[in-house]
SEDRENLO-787487 format. One record per atom (N, C-alpha, C): residue number from 1; residue in one letter; atom name; x, z, y. Coordinates in Angstrom, 1 decimal. Each point is the difference from the previous one (the first is absolute). Example, Ala and Ser with C-alpha at 12.3 -4.5 7.8 and 13.67 -1.06 7.14 Angstrom:
SEDRENLO-787487
   pos   code   site        x        z        y
     1      a      N     13.2      7.8     -5.7
     1      a     CA     -0.9      0.0      1.2
     1      a      C      0.9      0.0      1.2
     2      s      N     -0.4     -0.7      1.1
     2      s     CA      0.9      0.0      1.1
     2      s      C     -0.8      0.8      1.1
This chain:
SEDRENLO-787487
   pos   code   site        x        z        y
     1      x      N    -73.2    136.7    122.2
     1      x     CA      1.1     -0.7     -0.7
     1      x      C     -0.3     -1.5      0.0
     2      x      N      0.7     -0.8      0.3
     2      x     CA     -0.2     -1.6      0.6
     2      x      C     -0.2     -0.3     -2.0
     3      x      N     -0.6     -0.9      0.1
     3      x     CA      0.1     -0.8     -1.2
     3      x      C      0.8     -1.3     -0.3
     4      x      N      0.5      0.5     -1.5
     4      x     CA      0.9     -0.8     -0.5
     4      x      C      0.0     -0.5     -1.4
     5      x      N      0.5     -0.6     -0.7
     5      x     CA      0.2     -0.5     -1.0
     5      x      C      1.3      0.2     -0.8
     6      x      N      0.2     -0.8     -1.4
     6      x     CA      1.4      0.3     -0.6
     6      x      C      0.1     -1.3     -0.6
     7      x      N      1.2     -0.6      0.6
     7      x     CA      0.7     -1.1     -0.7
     7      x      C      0.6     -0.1     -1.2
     8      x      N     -0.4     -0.7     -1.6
     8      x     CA      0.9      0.6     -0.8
     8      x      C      0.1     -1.6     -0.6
     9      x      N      1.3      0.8     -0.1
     9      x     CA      0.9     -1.8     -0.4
     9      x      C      0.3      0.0     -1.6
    10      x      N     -0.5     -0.5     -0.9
    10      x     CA      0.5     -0.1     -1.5
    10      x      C     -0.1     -1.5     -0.4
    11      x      N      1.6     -0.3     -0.7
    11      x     CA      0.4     -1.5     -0.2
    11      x      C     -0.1     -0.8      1.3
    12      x      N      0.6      0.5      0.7
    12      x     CA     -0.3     -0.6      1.6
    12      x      C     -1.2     -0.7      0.3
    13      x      N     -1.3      0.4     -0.2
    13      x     CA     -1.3      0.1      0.2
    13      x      C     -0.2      1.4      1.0
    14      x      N     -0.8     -0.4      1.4
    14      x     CA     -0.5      1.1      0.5
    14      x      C     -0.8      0.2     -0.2
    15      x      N     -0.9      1.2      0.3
    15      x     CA     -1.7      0.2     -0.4
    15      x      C     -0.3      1.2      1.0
    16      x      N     -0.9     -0.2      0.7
    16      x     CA     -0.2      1.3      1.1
    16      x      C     -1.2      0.8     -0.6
    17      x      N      0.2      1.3      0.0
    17      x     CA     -1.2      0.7      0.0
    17      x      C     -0.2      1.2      1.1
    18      x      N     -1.3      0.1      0.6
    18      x     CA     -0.6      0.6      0.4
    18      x      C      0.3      1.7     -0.3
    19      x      N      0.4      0.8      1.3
    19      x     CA      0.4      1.3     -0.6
    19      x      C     -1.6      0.9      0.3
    20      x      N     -0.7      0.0     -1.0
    20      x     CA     -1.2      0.7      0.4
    20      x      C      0.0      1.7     -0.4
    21      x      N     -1.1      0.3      0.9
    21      x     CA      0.0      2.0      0.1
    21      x      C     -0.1      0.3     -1.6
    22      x      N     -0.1     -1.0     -1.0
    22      x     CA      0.1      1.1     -1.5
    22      x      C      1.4     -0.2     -0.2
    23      x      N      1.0     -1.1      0.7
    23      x     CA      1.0     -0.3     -0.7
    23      x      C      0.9      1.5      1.0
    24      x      N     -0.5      0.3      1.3
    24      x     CA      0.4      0.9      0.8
    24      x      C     -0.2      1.2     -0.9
    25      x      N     -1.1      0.8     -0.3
    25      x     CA      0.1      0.9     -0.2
    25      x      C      0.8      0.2     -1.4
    26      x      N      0.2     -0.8     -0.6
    26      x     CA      0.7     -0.3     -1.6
    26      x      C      1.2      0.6      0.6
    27      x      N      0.6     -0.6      1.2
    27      x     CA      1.3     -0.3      0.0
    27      x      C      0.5      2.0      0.6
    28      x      N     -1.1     -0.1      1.3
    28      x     CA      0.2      1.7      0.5
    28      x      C     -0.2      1.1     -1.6
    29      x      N     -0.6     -0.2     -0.8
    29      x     CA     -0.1      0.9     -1.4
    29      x      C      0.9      0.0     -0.7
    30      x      N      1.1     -1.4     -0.4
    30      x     CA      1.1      0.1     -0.9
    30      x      C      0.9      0.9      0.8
    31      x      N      0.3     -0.9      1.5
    31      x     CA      1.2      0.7      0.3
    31      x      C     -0.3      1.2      1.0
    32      x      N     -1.1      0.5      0.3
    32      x     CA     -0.5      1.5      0.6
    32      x      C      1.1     -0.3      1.0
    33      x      N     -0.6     -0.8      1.0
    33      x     CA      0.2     -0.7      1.4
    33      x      C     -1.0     -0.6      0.6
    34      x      N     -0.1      0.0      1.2
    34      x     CA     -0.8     -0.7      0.7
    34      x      C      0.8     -1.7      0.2
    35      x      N     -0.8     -0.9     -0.4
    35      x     CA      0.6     -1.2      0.1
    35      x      C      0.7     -0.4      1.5
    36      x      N      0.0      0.5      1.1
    36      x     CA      0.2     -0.2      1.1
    36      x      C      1.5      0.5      0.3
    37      x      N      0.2      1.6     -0.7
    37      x     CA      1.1      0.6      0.1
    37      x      C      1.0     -1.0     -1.1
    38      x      N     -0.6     -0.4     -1.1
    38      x     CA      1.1     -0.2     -0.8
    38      x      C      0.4     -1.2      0.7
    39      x      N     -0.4     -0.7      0.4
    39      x     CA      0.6     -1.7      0.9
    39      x      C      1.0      0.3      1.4
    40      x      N     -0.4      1.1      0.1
    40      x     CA      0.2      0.6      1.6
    40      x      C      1.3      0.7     -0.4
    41      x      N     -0.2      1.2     -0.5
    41      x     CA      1.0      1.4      0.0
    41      x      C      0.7     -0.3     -1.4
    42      x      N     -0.4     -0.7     -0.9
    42      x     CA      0.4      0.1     -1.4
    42      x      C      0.1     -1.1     -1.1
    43      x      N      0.3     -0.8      1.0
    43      x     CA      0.1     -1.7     -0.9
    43      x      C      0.2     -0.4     -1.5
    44      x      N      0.4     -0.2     -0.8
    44      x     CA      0.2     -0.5     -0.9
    44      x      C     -0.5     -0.6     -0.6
    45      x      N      0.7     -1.7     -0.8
    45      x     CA     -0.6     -0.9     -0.7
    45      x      C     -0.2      0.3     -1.3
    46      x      N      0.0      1.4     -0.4
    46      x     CA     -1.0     -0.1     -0.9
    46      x      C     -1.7      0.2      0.1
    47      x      N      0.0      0.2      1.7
    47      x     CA     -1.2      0.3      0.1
    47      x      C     -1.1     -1.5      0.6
    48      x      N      1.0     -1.0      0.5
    48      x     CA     -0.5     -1.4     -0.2
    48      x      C      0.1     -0.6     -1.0
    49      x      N      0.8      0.4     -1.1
    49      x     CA     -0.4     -0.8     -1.2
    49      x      C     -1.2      0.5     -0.9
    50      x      N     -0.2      1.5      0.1
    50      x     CA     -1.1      0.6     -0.3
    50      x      C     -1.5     -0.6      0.7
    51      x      N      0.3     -0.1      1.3
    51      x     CA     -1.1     -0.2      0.5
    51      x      C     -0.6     -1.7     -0.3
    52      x      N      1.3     -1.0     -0.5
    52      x     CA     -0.3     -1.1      0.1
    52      x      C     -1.0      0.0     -1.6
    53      x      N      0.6      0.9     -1.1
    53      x     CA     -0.1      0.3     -1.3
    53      x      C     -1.8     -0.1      0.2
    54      x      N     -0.3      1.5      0.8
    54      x     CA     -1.3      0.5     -0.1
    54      x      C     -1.0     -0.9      0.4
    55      x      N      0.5     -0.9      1.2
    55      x     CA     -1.3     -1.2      1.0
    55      x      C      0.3     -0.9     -1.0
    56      x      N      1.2     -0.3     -0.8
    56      x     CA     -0.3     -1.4     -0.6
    56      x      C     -1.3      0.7     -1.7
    57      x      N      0.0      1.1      0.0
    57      x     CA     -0.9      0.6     -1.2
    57      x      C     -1.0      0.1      0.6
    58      x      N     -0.4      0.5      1.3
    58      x     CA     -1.2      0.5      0.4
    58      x      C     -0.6     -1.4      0.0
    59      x      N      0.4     -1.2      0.5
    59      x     CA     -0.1     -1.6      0.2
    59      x      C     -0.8     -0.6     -1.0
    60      x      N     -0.3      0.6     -1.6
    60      x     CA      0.1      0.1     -1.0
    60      x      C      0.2     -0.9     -0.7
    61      x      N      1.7      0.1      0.0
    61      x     CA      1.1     -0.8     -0.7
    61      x      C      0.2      1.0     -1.0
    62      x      N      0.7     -0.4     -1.6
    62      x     CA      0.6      0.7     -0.8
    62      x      C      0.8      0.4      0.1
    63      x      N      0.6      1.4      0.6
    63      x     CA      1.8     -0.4     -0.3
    63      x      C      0.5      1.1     -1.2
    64      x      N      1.4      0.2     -0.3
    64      x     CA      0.3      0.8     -0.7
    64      x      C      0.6      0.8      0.7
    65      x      N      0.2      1.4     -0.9
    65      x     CA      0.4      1.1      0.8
    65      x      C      0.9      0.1      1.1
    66      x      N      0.6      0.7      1.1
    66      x     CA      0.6     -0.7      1.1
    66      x      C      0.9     -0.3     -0.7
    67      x      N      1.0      0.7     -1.0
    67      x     CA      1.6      0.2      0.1
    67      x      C      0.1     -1.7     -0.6
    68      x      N     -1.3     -0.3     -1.0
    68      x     CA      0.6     -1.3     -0.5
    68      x      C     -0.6     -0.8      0.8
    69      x      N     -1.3      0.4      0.9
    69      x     CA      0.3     -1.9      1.1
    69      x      C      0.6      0.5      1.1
    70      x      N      0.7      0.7      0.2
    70      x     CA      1.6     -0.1      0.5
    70      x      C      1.0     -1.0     -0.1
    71      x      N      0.1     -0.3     -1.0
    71      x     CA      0.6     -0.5     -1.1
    71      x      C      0.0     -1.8      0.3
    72      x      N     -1.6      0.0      0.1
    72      x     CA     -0.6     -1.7      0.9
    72      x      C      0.1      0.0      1.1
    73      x      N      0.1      0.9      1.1
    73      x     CA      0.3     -0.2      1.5
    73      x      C      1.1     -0.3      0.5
    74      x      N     -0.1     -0.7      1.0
    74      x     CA      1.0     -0.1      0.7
    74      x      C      0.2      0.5      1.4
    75      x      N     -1.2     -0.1      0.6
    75      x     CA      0.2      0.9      1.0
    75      x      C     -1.6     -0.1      0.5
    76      x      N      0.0      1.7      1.1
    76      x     CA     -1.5      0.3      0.4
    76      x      C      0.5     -0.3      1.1
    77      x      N     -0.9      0.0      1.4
    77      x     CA      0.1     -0.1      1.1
    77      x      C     -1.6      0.8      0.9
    78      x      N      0.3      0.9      0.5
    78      x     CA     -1.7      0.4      1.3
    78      x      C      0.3     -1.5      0.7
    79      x      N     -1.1     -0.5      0.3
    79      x     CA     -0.2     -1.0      1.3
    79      x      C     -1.4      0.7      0.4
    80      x      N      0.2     -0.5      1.4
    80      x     CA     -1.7      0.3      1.2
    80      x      C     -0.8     -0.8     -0.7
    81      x      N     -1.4      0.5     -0.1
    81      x     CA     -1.0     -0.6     -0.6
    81      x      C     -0.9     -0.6      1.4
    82      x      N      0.5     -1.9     -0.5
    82      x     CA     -1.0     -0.5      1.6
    82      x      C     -0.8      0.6      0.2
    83      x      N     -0.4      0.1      1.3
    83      x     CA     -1.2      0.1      0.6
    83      x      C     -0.9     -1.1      0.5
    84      x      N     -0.9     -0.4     -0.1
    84      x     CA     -1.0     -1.4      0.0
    84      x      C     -0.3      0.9      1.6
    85      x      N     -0.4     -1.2      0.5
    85      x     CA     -0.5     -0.2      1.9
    85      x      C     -1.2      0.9     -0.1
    86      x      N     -0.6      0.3      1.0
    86      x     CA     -1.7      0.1     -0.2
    86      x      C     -0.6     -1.4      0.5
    87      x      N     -1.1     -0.2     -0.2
    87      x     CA     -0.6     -1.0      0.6
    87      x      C     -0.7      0.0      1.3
């Protein structure tokens, strides 16, 4: 799975986090999916705002429970996570 990150925008402030394998396997155990199918076969933004939820917590930022920093977002976005050259 190529790596990526999650754009999350609150008070029109972006902030990117890193989608790392604890925020992965978090995400395959709530929704008993493989993260791959749900992007692919089964989309839905509740599962990017979830995921922006959990990388901006795993990040270790405070947030409050999703429904109320819901409430502060404005919008999540996946973007490709650069890739640096080799040397």
């Amino acid at each position: 799975m190529a790596s990526f990150q999650v754009q999350v925008t609150i008070d029109g402030e972006e902030h990117l986090f890193p989608v790392k394998p604890k925020s992965v396997v978090a995400f395959e155990r709530q929704f008993k999916m493989g993260l791959s199918k749900a992007f692919n076969a089964d989309q839905k933004m509740e599962h990017i705002y979830w995921l922006g939820w959990e990388s901006m917590r795993s990040a270790g930022n405070v947030v409050k429970p999703i429904d109320s920093w819901l409430d502060t977002v404005d919008e999540c976005v996946l973007v490709p996570k650069a890739v640096e050259p080799e040397e």
